[in-house]
Phi, psi and omega in degrees: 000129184267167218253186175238153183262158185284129185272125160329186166266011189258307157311321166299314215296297182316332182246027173252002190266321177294330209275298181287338149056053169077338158290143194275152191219142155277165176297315182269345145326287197261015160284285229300290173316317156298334172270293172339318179288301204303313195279328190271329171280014169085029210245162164264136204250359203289336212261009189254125170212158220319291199322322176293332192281319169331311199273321164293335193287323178293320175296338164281321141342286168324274218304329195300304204288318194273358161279358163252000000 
């Protein structure tokens, strides 16, 4: 049996960038939605939690703002 692999922050980055797609989220929402994306992609999900994915949406967030 092969192990699932652990998702970097770059990878959550991606797939929080794919799941909101310019939309706003609650917190415990768009966690839910990333573990969902995390499982149909093989990933192991255990180390992921509401804060860390939080804490990337606000760094896109950050990055957005400071690109206009």
């Amino acid at each position: 049996m092969r192990r699932k692999r652990f998702p970097t922050n770059d990878e959550i980055m991606g797939i929080v960038e794919e799941v909101t797609k310019g939309k706003r989220h609650k917190p415990y929402e768009l966690f839910r939605k990333v573990i969902r994306k995390l499982n149909k992609l093989g990933y192991y999900d255990n180390h992921v939690s509401v804060k860390r994915v939080w804490r990337i949406y606000r760094k896109i967030n950050e990055k957005d703002v400071q690109k206009v």
